[in-house]
C-alpha positions as CSV (number, residue, x, y, z in Angstrom):
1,X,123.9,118.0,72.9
2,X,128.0,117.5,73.0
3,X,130.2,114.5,72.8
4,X,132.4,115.6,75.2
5,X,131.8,111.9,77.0
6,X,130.7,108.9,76.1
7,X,128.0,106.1,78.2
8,X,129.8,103.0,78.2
9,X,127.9,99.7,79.6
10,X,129.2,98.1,83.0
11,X,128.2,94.3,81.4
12,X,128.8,94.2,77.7
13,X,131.1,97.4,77.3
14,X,129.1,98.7,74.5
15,X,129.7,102.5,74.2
16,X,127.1,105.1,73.0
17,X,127.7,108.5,71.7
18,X,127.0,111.4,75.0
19,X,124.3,113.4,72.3
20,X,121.7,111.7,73.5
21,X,119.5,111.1,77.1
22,X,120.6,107.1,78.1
23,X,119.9,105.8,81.2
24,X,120.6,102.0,80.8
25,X,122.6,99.9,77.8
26,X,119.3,99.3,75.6
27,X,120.5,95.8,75.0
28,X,121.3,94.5,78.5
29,X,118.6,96.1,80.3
30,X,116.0,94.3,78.2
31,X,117.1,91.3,79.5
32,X,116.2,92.0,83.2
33,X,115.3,89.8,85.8
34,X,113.1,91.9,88.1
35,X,114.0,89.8,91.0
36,X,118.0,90.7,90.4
37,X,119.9,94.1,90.0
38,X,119.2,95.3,86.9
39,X,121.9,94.6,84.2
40,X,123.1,97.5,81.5
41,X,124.2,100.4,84.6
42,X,126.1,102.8,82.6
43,X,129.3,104.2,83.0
44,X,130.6,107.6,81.8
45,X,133.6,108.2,80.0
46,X,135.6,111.0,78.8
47,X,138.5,111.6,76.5
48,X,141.2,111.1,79.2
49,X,144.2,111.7,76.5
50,X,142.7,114.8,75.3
51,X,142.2,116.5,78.9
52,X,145.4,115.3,80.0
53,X,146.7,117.4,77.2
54,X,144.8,120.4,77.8
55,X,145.4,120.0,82.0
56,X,149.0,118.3,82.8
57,X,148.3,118.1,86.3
58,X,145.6,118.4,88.7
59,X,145.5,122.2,89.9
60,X,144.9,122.9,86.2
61,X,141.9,121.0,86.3
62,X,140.7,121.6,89.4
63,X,141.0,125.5,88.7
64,X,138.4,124.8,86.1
65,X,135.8,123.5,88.3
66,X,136.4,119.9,87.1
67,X,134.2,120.9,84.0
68,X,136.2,118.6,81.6
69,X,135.2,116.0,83.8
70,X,131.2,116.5,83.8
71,X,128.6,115.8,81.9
72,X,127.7,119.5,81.4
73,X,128.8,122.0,79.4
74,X,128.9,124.8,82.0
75,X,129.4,125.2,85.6
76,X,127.2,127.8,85.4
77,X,124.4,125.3,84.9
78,X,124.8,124.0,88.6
79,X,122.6,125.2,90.9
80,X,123.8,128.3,93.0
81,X,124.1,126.8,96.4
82,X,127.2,125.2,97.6
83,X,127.5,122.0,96.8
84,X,130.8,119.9,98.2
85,X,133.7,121.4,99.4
86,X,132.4,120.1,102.5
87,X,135.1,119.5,105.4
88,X,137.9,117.3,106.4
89,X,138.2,117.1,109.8
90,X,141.1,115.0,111.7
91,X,140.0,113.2,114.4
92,X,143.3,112.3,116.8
93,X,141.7,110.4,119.5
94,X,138.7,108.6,120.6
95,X,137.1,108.4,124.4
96,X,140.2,109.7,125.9
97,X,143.0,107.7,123.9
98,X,145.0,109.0,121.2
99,X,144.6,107.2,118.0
100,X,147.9,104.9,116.6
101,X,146.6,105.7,113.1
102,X,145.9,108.7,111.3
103,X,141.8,109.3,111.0
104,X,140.2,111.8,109.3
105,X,136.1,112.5,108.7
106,X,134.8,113.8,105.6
107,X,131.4,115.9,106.6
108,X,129.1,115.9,104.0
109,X,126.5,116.5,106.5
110,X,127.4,120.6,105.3
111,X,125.9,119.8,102.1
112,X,122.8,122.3,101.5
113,X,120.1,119.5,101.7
114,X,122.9,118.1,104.9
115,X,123.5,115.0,103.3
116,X,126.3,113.5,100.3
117,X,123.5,113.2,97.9
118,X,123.3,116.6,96.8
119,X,126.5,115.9,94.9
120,X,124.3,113.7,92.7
121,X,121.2,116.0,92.4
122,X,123.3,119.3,91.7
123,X,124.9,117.9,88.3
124,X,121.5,115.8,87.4
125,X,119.7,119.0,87.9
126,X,122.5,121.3,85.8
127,X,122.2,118.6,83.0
128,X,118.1,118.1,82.8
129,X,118.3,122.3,82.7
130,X,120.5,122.4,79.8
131,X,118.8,119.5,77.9
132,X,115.4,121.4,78.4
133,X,113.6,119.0,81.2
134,X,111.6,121.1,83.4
135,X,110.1,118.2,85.7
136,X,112.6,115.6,87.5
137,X,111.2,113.0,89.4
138,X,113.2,110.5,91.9
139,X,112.1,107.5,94.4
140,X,114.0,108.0,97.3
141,X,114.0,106.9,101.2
142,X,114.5,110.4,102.2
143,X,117.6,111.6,101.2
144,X,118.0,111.7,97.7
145,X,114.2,112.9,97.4
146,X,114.9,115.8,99.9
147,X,118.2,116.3,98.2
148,X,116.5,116.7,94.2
149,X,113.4,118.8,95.9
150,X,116.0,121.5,97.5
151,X,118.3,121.6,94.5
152,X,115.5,122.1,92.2
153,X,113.9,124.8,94.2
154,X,117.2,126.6,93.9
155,X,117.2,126.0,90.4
156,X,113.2,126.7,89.4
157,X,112.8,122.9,88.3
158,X,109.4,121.4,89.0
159,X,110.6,117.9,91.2
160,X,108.1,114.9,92.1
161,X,109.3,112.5,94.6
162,X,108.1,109.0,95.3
163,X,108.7,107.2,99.0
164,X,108.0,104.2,100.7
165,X,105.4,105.0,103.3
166,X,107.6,104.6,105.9
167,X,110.4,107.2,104.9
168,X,111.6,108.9,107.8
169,X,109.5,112.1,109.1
170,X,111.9,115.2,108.5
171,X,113.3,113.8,105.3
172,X,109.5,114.2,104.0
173,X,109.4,117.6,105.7
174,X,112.2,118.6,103.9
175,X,110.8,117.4,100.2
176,X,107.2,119.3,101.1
177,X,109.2,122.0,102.7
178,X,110.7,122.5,99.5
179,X,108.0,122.8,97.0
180,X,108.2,119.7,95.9
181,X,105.6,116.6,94.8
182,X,105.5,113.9,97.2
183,X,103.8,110.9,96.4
184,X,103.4,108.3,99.2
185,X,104.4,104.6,97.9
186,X,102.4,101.7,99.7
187,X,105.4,99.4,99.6
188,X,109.1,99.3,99.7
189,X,111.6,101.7,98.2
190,X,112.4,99.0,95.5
191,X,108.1,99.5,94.4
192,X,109.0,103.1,94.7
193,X,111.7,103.1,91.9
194,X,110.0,100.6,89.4
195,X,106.4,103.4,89.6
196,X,109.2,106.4,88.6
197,X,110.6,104.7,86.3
198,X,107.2,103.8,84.5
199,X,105.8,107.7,85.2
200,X,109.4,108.8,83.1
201,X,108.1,106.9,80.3
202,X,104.6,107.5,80.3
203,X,105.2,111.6,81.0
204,X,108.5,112.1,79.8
205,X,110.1,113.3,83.1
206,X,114.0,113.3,83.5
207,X,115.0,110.8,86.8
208,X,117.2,111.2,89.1
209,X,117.3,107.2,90.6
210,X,120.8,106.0,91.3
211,X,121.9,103.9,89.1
212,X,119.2,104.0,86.8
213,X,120.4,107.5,85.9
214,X,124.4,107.3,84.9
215,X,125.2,111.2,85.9
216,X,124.2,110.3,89.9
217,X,127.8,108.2,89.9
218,X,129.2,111.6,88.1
219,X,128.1,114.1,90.7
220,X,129.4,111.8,93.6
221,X,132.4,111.1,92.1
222,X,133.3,114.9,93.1
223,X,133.9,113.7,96.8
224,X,137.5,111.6,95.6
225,X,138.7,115.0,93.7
226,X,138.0,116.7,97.3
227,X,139.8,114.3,99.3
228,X,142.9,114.2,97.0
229,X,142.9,118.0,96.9
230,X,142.3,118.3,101.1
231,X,145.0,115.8,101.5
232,X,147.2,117.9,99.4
233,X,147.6,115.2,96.7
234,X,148.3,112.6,98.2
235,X,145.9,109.5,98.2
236,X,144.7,108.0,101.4
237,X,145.1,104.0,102.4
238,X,141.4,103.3,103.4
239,X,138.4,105.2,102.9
240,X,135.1,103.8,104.1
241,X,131.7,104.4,102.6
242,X,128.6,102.9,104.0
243,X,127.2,101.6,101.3
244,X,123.4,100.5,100.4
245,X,122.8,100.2,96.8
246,X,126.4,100.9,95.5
247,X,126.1,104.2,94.1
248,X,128.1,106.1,96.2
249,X,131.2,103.8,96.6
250,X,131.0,103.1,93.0
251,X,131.2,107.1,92.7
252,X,134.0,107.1,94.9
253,X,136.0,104.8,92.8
254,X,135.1,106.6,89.6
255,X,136.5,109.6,91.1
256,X,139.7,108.2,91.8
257,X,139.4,106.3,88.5
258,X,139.0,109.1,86.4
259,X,142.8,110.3,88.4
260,X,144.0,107.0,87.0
261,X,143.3,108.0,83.6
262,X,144.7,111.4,83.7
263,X,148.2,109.9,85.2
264,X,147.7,112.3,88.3
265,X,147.6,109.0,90.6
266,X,149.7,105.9,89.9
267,X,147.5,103.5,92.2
268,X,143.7,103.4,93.7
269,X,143.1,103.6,97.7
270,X,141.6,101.0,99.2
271,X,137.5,101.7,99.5
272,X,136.0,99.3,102.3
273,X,132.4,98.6,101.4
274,X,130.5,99.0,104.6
275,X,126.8,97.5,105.0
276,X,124.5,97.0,107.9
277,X,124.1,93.1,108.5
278,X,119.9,93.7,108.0
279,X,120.6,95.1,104.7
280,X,123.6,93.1,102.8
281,X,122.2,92.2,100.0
282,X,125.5,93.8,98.2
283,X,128.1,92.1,100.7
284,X,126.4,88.8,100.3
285,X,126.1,88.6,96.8
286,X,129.8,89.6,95.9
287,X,131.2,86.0,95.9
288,X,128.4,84.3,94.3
289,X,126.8,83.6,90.7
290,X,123.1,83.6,91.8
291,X,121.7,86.7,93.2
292,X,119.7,86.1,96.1
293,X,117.8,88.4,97.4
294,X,116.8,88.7,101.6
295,X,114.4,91.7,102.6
296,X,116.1,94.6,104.5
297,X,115.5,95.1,108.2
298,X,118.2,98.0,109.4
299,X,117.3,101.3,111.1
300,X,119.8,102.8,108.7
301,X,116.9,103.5,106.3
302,X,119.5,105.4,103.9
303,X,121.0,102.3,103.4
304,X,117.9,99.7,103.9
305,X,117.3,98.4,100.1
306,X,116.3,94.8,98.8
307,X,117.5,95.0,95.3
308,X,121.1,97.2,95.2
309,X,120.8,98.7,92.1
310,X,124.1,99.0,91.1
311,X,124.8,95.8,92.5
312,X,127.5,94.7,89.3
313,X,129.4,98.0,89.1
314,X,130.4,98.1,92.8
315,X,131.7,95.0,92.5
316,X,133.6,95.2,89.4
317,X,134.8,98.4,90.9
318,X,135.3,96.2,93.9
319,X,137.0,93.3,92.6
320,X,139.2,95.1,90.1
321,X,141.0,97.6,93.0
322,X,141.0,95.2,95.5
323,X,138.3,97.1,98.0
324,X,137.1,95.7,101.1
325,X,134.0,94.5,102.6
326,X,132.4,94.0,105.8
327,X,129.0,93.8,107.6
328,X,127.7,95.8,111.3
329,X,125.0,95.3,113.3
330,X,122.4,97.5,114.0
331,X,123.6,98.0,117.5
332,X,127.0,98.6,116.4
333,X,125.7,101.8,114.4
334,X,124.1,102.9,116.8
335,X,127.5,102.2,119.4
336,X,129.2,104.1,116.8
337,X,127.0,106.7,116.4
338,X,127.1,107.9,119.9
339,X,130.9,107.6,120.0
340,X,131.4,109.8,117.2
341,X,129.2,112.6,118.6
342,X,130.6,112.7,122.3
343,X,134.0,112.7,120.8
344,X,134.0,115.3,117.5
345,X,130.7,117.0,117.7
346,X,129.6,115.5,114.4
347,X,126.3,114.0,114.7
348,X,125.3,111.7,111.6
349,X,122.8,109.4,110.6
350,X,122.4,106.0,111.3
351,X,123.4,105.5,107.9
352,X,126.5,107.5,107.9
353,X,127.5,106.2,111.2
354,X,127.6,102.6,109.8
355,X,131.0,103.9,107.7
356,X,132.2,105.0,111.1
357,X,131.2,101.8,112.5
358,X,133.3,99.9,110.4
359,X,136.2,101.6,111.0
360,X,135.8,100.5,114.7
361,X,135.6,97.4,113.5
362,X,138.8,97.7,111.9
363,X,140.3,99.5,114.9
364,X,139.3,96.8,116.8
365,X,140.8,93.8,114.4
366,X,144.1,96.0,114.3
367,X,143.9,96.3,110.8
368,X,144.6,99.8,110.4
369,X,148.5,100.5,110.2
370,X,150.1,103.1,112.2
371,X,151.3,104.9,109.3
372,X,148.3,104.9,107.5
373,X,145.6,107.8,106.3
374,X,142.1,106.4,106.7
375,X,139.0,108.3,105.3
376,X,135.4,108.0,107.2
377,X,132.5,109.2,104.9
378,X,130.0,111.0,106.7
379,X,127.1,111.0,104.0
380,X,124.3,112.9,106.0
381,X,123.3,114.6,109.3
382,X,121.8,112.5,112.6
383,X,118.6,115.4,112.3
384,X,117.5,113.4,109.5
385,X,116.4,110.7,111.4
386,X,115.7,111.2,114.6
387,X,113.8,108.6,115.5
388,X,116.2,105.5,114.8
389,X,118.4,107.1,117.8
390,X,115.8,107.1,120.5
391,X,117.2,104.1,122.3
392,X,120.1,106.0,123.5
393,X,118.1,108.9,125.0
394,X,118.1,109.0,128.5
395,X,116.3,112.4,129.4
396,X,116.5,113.3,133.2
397,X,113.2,114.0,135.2
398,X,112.9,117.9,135.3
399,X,113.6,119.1,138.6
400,X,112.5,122.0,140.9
401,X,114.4,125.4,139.6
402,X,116.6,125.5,142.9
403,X,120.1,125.1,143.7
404,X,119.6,122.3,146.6
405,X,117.8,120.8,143.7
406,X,121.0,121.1,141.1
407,X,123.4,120.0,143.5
408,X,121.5,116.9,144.6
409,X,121.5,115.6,140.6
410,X,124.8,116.8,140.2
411,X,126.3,114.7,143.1
């Protein structure tokens, strides 16, 4: 194993050498309150100084495929599918009216599982094959699951992948589609993640959870080098990430974090933290000293969790750059859902559309300057979850195959 990074712990700042398989600080995850988000979430670190040395500036980084900033040793190690370099896409105007800011939509829909967590899976899956794990097992609400179960058919890995009974249809087509293990949970995704996490012990499995599993933030984190590199190095002023247990906007940050520490960037964007109002428990907990938690009811089911696992990181992340937070209803995801389909022919999840739904929100408030760059993430495709979009299907009665017929419904 190398030391080309080090784990360093989100609560006490204890650091531990990168030579050995961590997945939470041993000290401050033995204090955990089941009923809270677990204390001890890792961070990684590398030796900033060093790889500033060795790339002065960030084209000589990127043209080595960001290695120096992953927990592998070689790219060659990932699996062979494309993972990232998904698309940037400008949007200039909505329902007819031009836009007074600058908007742009980062598709990671294009990803090969279609959704933003295969950016996690590929470099969990490219570090459990060079450690020697040939089984990696995940709880997941769909996503992530179908995410590890195509990434590890590409790469030969055995994956077993535990859901909440209710998981989505076609996210448990894709996992069973893909060879995978699927193992129904009777419960929430939160019983779901606690079972893995005891089967990683008992059999010696590598997990993928977020948040329990430090390399997830590390293989999301690749979406901030994108965006800087799309934008032709330049940073943008708001980027929103619908956000359920923290993982991915805390990847976001440690993205544009790790840019901090190699001088590329002199100053963070501003992240806006983006949560369905049936599923807050991150929003509502980031002023306050007891955590309370307040079951989730959202039809964003990517998104729907009781216990945000990475609860303390996002909001040290959060409180130390200054992000942004807000809440949308259910009803607004769906609103925004439907606009950003008619008008760019992206169709995302109800998830993903809750980012987009903020930024209407925004729009709205006029809090988005006219001279400003602002950044929707678009974390996975509306296919995966067809069934939270039914209320705004209005299919017409067929009609008679004649023209008298077509004109009538046409008029």
């Amino acid at each position: 194993m190398s030391n080309k990074f080090k784990y360093r712990c989100t609560d006490c700042s204890q650091e531990y050498e990168g030579n050995q398989t961590l997945y939470l600080c041993p000290q401050c995850s033995a204090t955990h309150n089941p009923n809270a988000a677990p204390k001890g979430v890792l961070k990684t670190v590398y030796p900033y100084r060093e790889i500033k040395r060795k790339h002065p500036n960030f084209l000589s980084l990127k043209e080595n495929g960001f290695l120096d900033v992953l927990p592998i040793q070689h790219l060659q190690s990932l699996p062979n599918l494309r993972v990232g370099q998904t698309p940037l896409y400008a949007c200039k105007s909505l329902d007819g009216k031009d836009l007074a800011f600058q908007l742009f939509l980062k598709d990671d829909a294009q990803n090969p599982t279609f959704s933003f967590k295969d950016r996690a899976s590929a470099v969990v899956s490219a570090y459990a094959k060079e450690q020697g794990f040939d089984t990696i097992v995940a709880a997941s609400t769909g996503n992530a699951g179908s995410s590890l179960a195509g990434l590890c058919a590409a790469q030969g890995q055995k994956a077993i992948i535990m859901v909440p009974e209710t998981a989505p249809l076609a996210k448990l087509t894709q996992i069973i589609l893909y060879g995978a293990t699927i193992i129904p949970v009777a419960g929430t995704y939160d019983d779901a993640f606690d079972l893995s996490i005891q089967a990683t012990e008992e059999f010696g499995w590598y997990n993928r959870n977020t948040a329990f599993n430090p390399f997830t933030i590390e293989g999301k984190k690749t979406v901030s080098y994108e965006l800087f590199d799309q934008m032709k190095q330049y940073i943008p002023d708001r980027i929103f990430v619908p956000v359920g247990d923290g993982v991915i906007i805390s990847g976001v940050y440690k993205g544009f974090e790790d840019l901090l520490e190699l001088g590329y960037i002199n100053q963070m964007p501003i992240i806006v933290m983006v949560q369905s109002e049936g599923s807050d428990n991150l929003v509502r907990n980031m002023e306050t000293s007891d955590f309370e938690i307040k079951p989730s009811t959202t039809l964003a089911d990517s998104i729907s969790v009781d216990i945000p696992r990475n609860f303390f990181m996002a909001k040290q992340f959060i409180q130390k750059y200054k992000g942004e937070f807000l809440t949308v209803s259910d009803l607004e995801i769906l609103n925004a859902s439907q606009i950003l389909s008619r008008n760019t022919g992206l169709f995302a999840e109800p998830a993903a559309a809750t980012a987009f739904a903020g930024m209407l929100t925004y729009q709205h408030q006029n809090k988005l300057p006219s001279d400003s760059k602002n950044v929707v993430l678009l974390t996975g495709s509306g296919l995966k979850d067809l069934k939270s979009v039914q209320p705004l299907l209005n299919i017409p009665v067929a009609i008679p195959p004649d023209l008298d017929s077509l004109k009538k419904i046409l008029a």
